[in-house]
C-alpha positions as a printed NumPy array, in Angstrom:
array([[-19.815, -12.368,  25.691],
       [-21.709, -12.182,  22.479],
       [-20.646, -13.44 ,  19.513],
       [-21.097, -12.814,  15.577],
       [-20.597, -15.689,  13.82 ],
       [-20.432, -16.041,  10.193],
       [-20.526, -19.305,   8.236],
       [-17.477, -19.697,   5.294],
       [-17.497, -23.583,   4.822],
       [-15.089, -23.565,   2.273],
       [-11.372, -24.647,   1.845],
       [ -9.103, -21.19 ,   1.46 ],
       [ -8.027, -20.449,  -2.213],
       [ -5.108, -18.172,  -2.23 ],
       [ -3.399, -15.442,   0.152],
       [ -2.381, -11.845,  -1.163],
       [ -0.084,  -9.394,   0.26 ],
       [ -0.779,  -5.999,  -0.01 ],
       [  1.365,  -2.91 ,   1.411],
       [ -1.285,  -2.865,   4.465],
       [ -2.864,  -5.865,   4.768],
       [ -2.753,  -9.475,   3.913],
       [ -5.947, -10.903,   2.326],
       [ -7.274, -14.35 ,   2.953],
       [ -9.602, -15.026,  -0.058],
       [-12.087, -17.961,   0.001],
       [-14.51 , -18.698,  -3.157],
       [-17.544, -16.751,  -1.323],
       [-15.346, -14.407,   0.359],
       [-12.228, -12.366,   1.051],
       [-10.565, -11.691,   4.902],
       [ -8.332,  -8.317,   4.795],
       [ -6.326,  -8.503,   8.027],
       [ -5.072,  -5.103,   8.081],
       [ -3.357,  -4.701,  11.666],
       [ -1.551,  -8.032,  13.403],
       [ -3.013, -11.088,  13.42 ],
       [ -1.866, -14.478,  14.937],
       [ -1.53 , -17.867,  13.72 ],
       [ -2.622, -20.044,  16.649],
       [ -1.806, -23.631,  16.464],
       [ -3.837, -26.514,  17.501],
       [ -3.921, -26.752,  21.199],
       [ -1.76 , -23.692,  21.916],
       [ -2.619, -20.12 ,  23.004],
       [ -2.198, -16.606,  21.105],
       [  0.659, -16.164,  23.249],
       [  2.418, -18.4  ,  21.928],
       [  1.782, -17.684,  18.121],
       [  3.651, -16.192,  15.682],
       [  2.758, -12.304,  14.922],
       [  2.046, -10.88 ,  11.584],
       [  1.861,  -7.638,  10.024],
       [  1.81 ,  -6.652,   6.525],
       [  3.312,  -3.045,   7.79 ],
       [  6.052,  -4.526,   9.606],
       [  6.281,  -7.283,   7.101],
       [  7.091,  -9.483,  10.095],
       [  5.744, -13.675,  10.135],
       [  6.6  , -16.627,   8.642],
       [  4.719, -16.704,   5.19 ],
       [  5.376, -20.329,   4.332],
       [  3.082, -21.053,   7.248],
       [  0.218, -19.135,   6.391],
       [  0.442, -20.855,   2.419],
       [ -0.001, -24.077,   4.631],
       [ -3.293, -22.801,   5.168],
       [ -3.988, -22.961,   1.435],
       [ -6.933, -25.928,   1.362],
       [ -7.519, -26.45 ,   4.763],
       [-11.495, -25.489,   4.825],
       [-12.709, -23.228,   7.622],
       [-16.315, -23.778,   8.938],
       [-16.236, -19.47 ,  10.059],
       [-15.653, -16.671,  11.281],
       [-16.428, -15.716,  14.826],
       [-16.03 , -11.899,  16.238],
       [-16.121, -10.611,  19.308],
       [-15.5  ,  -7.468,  21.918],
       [-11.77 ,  -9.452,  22.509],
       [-11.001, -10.639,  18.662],
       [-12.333, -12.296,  15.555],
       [-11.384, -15.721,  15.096],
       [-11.014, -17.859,  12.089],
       [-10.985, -21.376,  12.486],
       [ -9.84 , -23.847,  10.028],
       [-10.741, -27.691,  10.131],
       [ -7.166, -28.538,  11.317],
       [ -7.399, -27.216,  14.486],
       [ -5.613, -23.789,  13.499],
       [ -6.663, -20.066,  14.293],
       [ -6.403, -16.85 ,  12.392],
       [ -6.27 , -14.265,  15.651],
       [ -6.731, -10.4  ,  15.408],
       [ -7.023,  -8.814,  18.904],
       [ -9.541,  -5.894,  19.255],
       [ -6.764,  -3.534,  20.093],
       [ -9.777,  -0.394,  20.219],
       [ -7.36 ,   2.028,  17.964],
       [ -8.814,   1.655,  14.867],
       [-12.707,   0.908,  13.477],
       [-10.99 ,  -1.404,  10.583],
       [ -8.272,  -4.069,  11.93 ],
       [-10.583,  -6.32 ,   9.638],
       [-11.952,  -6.09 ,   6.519],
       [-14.563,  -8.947,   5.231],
       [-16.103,  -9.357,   1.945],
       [-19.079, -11.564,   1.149],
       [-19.91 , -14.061,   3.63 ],
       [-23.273, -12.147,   4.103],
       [-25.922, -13.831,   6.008],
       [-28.664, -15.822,   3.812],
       [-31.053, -12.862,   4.883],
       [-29.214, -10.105,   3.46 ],
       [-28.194, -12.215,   0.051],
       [-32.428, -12.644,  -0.512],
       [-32.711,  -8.792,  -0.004],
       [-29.403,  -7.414,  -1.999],
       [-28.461,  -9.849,  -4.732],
       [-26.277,  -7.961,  -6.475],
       [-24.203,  -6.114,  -3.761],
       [-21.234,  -6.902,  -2.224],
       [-21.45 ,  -7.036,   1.643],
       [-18.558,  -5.202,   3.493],
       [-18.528,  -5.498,   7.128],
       [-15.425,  -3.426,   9.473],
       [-14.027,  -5.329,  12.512],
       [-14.02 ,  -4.062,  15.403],
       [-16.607,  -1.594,  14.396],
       [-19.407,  -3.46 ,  12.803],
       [-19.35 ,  -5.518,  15.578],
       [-19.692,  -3.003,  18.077],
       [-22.504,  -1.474,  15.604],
       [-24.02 ,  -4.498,  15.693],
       [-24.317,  -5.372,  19.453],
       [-25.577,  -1.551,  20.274],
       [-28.338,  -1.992,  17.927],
       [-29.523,  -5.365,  19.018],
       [-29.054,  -3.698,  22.524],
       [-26.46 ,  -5.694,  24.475]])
């Protein structure tokens, strides 16, 4: 399976909560997770995490403002979910559920590359669908 990393190494600032999403913002960065996401504890599996959704308005809140400080190293996506991982052994879990090209929203983050080229834009990239972009073009 191929995967898209992206490098955050920073400690997360502050969570919003919007009507469709909730947004995990970082000082380089912002995560939108707009369908339901998973917080996977240490050692356990996303079947055993607690479900969120900002539609539903369903998971335990004061659990994901634990989060506040804890750095995360990245982001990984793939064709089964992106992943964020945070240095205390915690996961951020959205499933690639195939219904819709935007269960994930991510701003910033962009790759050294693309900073050199665009300085002044703001980098957008769509989970599941960038990915998918993304591993068509580079042919896998």
């Amino acid at each position: 399976m191929d995967d898209w990393a992206i490098p955050i190494q920073r400690p997360l600032v502050s969570i919003e909560l919007e009507l469709a999403s909730i947004r995990f913002c970082f000082a380089i960065g912002v995560i939108a997770m707009n369908d339901d996401f998973a917080l996977v504890d240490k050692g356990k599996s996303f079947e055993d995490a607690e479900v969120y959704s900002a539609w539903e308005k369903k998971g335990d809140l004061n659990r994901l403002w634990s989060l506040i400080d804890v750095s995360c190293p990245r982001l990984v996506m793939n064709m089964v979910s992106l992943c964020v991982a945070f240095d205390d052994g915690r996961i951020l879990e959205c499933k690639n559920t195939n219904t819709v090209p935007e269960q994930v929203n991510i701003w910033g983050f962009e790759e050294p590359e693309a900073r050199q080229e665009f300085p002044d834009s703001e980098f957008l990239t769509n989970y599941p669908n960038d990915y998918l972009i993304r591993m068509r073009l580079s042919g896998r």
